[in-house]
C-alpha positions as CSV (number, residue, x, y, z in Angstrom):
1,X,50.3,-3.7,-4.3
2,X,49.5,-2.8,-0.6
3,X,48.0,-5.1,1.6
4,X,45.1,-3.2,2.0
5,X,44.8,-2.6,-2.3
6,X,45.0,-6.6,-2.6
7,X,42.3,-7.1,0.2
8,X,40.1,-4.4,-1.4
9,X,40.6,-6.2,-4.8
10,X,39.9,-9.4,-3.6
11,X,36.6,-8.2,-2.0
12,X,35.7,-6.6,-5.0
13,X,36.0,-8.8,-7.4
14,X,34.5,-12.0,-4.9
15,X,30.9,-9.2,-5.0
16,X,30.9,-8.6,-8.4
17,X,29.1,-11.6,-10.1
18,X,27.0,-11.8,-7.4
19,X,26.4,-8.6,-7.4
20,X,26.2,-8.6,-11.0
21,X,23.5,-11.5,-10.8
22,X,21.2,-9.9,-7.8
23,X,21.2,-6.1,-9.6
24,X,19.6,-8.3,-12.5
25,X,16.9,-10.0,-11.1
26,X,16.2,-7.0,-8.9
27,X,15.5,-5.0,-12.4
28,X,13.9,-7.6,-13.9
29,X,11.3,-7.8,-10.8
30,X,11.0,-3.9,-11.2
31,X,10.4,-4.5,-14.7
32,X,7.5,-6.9,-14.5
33,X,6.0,-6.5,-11.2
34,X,3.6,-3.0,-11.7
35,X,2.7,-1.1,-8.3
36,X,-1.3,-1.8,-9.5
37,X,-1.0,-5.0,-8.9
38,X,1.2,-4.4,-5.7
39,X,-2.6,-2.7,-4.4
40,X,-4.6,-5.7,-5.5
41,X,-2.7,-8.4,-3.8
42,X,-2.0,-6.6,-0.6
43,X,-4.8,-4.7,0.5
44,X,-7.3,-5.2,3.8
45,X,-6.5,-5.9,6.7
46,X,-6.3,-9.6,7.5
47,X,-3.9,-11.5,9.1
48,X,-2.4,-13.4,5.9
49,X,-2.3,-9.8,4.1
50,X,0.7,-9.0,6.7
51,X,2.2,-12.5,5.5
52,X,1.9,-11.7,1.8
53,X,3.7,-8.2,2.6
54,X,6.4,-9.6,4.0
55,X,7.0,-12.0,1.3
56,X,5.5,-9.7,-1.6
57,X,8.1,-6.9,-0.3
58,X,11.3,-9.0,0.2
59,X,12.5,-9.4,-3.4
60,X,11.7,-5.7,-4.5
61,X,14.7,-3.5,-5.1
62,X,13.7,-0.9,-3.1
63,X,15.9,1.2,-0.4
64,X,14.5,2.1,2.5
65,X,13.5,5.7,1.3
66,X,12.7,4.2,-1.8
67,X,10.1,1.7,-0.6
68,X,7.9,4.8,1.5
69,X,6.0,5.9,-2.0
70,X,5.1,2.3,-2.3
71,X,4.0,1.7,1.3
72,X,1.8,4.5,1.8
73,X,0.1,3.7,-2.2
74,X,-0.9,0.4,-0.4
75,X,-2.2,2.2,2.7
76,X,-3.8,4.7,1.3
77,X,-5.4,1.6,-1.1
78,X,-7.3,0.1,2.1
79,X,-4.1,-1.8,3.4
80,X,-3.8,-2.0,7.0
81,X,-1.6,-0.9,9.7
82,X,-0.2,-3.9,10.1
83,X,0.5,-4.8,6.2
84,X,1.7,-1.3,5.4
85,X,4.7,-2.0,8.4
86,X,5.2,-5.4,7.2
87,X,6.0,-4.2,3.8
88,X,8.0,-1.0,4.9
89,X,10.1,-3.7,7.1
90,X,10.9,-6.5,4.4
91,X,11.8,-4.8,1.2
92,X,14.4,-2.9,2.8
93,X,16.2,-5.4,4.6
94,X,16.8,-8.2,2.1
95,X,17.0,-8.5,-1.9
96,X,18.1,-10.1,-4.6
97,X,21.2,-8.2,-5.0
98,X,21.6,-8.2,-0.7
99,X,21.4,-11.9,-1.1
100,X,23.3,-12.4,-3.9
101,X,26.3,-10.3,-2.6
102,X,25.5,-11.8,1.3
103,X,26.2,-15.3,-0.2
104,X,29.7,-14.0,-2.4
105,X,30.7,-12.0,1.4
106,X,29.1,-13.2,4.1
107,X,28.8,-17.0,2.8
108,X,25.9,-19.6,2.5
109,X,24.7,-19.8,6.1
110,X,24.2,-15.5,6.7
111,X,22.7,-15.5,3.1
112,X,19.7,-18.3,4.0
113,X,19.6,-16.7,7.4
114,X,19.6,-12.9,6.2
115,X,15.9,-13.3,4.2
116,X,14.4,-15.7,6.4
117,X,15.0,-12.8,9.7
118,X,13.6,-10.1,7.3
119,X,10.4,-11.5,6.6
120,X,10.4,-12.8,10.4
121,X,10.8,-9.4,11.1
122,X,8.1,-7.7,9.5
123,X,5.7,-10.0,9.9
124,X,6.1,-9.8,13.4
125,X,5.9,-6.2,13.8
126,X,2.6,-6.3,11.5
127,X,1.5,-8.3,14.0
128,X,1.9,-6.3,17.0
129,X,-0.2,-3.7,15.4
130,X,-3.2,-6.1,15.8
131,X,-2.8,-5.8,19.9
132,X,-3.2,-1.9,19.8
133,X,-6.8,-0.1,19.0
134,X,-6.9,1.8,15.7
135,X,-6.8,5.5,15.2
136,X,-10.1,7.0,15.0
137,X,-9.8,9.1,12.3
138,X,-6.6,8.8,10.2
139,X,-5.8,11.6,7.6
140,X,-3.7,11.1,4.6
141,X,-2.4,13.9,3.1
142,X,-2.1,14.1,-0.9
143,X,1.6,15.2,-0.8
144,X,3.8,12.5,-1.6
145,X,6.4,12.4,1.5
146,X,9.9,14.0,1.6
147,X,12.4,11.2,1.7
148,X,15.1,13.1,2.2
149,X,18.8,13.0,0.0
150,X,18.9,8.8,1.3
151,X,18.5,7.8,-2.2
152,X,19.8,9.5,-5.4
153,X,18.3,7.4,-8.2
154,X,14.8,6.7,-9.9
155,X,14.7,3.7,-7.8
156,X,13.1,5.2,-4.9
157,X,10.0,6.0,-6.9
158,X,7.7,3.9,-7.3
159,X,6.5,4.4,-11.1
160,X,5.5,0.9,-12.9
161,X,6.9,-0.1,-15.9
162,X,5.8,1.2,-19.2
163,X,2.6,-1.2,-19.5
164,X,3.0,-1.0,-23.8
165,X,6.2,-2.6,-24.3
166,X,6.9,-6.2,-25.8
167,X,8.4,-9.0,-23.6
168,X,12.1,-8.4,-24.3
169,X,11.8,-4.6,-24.6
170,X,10.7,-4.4,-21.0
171,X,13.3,-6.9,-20.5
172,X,15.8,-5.0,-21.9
173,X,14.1,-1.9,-19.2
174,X,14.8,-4.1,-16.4
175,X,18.2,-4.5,-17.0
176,X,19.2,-1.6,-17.9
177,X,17.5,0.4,-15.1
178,X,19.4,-2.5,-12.7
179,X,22.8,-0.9,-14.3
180,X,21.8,2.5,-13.8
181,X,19.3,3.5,-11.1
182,X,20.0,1.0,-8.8
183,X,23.8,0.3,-9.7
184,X,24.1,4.8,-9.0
185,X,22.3,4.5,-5.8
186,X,24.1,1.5,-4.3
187,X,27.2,3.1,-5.9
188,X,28.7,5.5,-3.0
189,X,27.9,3.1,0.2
190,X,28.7,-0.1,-1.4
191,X,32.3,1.7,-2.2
192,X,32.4,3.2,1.3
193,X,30.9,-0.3,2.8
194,X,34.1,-2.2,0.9
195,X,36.7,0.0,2.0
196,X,35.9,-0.2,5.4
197,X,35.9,-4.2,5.0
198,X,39.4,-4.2,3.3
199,X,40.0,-1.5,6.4
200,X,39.4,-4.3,8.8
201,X,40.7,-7.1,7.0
202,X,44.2,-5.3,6.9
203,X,44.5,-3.8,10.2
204,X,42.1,-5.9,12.6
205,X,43.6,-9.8,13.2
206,X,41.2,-12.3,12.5
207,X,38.9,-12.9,15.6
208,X,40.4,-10.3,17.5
209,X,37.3,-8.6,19.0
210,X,35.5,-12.8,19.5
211,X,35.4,-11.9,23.0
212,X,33.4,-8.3,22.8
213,X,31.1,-8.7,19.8
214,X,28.4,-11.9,20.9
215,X,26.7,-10.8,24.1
216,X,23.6,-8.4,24.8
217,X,25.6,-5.4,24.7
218,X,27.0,-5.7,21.3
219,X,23.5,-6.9,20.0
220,X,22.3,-3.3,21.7
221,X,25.2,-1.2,20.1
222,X,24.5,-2.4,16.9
223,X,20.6,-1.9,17.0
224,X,21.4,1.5,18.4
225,X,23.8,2.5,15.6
226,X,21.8,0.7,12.7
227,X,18.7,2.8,13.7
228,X,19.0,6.1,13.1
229,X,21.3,6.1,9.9
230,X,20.8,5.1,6.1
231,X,22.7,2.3,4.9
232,X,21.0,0.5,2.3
233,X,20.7,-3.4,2.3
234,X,23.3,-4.2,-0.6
235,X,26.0,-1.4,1.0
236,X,25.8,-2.9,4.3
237,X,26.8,-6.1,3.5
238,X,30.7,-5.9,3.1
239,X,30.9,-3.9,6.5
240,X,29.0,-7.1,8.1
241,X,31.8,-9.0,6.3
242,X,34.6,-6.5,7.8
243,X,32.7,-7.2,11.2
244,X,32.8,-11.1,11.1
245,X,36.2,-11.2,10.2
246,X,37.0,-9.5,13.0
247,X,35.0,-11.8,14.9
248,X,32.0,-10.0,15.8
249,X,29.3,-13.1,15.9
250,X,27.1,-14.0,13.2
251,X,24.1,-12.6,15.4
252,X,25.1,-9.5,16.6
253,X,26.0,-9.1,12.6
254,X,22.7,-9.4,12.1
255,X,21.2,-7.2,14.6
256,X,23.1,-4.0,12.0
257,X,21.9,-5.7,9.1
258,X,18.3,-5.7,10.1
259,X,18.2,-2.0,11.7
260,X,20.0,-0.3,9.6
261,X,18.5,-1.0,5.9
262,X,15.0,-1.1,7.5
263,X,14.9,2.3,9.9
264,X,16.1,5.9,9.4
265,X,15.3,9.4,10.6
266,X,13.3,10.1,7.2
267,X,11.4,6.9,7.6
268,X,10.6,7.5,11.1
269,X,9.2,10.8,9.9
270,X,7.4,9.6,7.4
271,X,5.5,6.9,9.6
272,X,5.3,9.2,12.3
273,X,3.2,12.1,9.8
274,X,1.1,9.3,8.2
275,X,0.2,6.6,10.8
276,X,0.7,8.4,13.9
277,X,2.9,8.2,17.2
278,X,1.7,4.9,18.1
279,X,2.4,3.3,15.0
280,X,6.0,4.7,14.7
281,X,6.4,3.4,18.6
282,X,5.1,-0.1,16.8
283,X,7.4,0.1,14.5
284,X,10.5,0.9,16.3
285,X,9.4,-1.6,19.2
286,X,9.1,-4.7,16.5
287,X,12.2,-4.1,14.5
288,X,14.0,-3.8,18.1
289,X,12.7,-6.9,20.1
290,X,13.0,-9.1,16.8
291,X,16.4,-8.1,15.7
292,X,17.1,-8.3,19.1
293,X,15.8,-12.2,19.2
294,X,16.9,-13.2,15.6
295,X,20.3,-12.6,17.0
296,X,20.5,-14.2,19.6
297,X,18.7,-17.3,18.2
298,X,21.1,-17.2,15.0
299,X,24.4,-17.2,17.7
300,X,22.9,-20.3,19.4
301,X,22.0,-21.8,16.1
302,X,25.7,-21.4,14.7
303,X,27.2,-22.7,18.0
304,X,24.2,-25.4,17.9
305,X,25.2,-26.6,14.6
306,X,28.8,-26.1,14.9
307,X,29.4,-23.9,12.3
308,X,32.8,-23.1,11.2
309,X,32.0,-19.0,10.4
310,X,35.4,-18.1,8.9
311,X,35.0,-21.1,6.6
312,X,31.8,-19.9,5.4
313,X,33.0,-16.6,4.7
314,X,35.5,-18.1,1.6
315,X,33.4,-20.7,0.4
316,X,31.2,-18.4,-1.7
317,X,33.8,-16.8,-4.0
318,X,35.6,-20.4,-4.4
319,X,32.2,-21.6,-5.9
320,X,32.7,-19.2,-9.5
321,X,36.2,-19.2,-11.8
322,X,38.5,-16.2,-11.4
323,X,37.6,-15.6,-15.1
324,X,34.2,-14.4,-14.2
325,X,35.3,-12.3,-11.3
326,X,36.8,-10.7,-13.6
327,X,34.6,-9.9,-16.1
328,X,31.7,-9.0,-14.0
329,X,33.9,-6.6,-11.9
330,X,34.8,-5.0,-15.2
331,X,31.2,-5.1,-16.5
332,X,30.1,-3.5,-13.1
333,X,33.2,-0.9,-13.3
334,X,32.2,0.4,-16.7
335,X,28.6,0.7,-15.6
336,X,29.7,2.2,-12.5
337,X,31.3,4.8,-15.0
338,X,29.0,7.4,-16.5
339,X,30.4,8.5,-19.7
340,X,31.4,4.7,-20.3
341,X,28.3,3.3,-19.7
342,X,26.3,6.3,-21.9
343,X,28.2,5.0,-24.9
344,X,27.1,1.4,-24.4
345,X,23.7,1.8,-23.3
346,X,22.7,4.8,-23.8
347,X,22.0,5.8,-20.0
């Protein structure tokens, strides 16, 4: 086997339990978390209702096309400005499957830090909205908006589970709508995100671009690049771990893994049709300045600490035997696998 096959294998198989584990608990959370009550616990427009949306939206398993249904239900259900950002901001950028996989890839310190910057992140561009006066008259159309081809899968709906169904029957939902939906709209970029890591691993020598990839101007490149494109929170993760091996810093890694799950062109649009020009300059002003900050404080907080990066970056696949590698990268393969998985499941 080539170098790069081995490297891509190895990559591979260190994401799938993790992987495995987060696309579980992400359908679970789909399964027993209805958008009703979504509406109830987040609406108004007080300050601790942008907190809640932060928190409320970083465990969903929503992409961030996916999670513009859900964010205009709550606006439209008397949430504010400032909760309705917080929650488009948070889901996207973090999950149970992104941190799952972040801790297998990325290691222990970028998986605690990876969350905690998300929900720092939204609530502080929530925030912001409080310092700028509210839109007279704000119109809502009835249309449901155009998300564009960003997500391919029921998962960027945002229909609750079926309320009549037993405990382990929507269970059962859950789990299999993990393997499915969200496995076949993760699918493409998660394969395109660990080739491009196994890319790097083979061709770039460890640390070689150290010296390029921690300053301003790296931080700046990456917001500009994570920005206007789609890459989903899950699929973004083994490029980050492409890009710390080849020693771009822990902060400026975080910079693409905050802009690029949270914005894109469609959700620009979106904003810009439903909350106005203001709020989209809001928007894109709060995800800039705190990606911006939360890297630069998580590069003086590896080099404060000492933090051996590289070390970090094996320690999460030593944690789990090679037999269950194995067995979760072959679980994941044949669900990955239409016809396969059809005569398993059922879906």
């Amino acid at each position: 086997m080539t170098n790069f096959g081995r490297n891509l294998l190895d990559l591979y198989l260190d994401a799938a339990p993790w992987l495995l584990l987060g696309l579980i608990v992400a359908g679970l959370i789909k399964a027993w978390l209805p958008a009703e009550r979504l509406n109830r616990w987040l609406g108004g427009d007080k300050l601790w209702s942008i907190i809640k949306a932060a928190f409320v939206g970083a465990p969903l398993p929503l992409c961030s096309c996916g999670v513009l249904p859900a964010a205009l239900g709550l606006r439209r259900a008397g949430a504010s400005r400032g909760t309705t950002l917080s929650f488009l901001i948070s889901t996207p950028e973090t999950g149970p499957d992104s941190v799952a996989l972040s801790y297998a890839l990325l290691g222990p310190f970028m998986a605690i830090i990876r969350p905690i910057a998300a929900i720092v992140s939204a609530v502080f561009t929530g925030l912001l909205t409080l310092f700028v006066r509210k839109p007279a008259s704000p119109v809502f159309p009835v249309k449901e908006p155009e998300t564009g081809a960003c997500c391919s899968g029921n998962s960027c709906s945002n229909e609750p589970a079926p309320a009549q169904t037993g405990g382990l029957s929507r269970t059962w939902q859950g789990i299999r709508y993990a393997l499915t939906d969200i496995l076949d709209d993760l699918l493409l970029w998660l394969a395109v995100g660990l080739v491009l890591a196994a890319l790097v691993a083979t061709l770039v020598p460890p640390l070689a671009m150290a010296e390029w990839g921690s300053g301003l101007d790296a931080k700046l490149l990456m917001l500009l690049a994570g920005i206007p494109v789609y890459v989903c929170a899950t699929a973004s993760t083994p490029v980050a771990a492409g890009l710390l091996l080849a020693g771009i810093s822990p902060g400026t890694v975080l910079v693409f893994l905050l802009a690029g799950p949270a914005t894109n062109i469609a959700t620009i649009g979106v904003i810009h049709k439903e909350m106005g020009r203001m709020t989209t300059i809001i928007y894109l002003l709060g995800i800039s300045l705190s990606s911006l900050g939360l890297g630069v404080a998580t590069d003086w907080l590896v080099h404060a600490m000492d933090i051996d990066i590289m070390a970090e970056l094996e320690s999460g696949a030593e944690a789990l035997p090679s037999w269950l590698a194995q067995a979760s990268g072959l679980l994941l393969l044949i669900a990955a696998i239409r016809p396969l998985r059809r005569k398993l499941i059922g879906a």
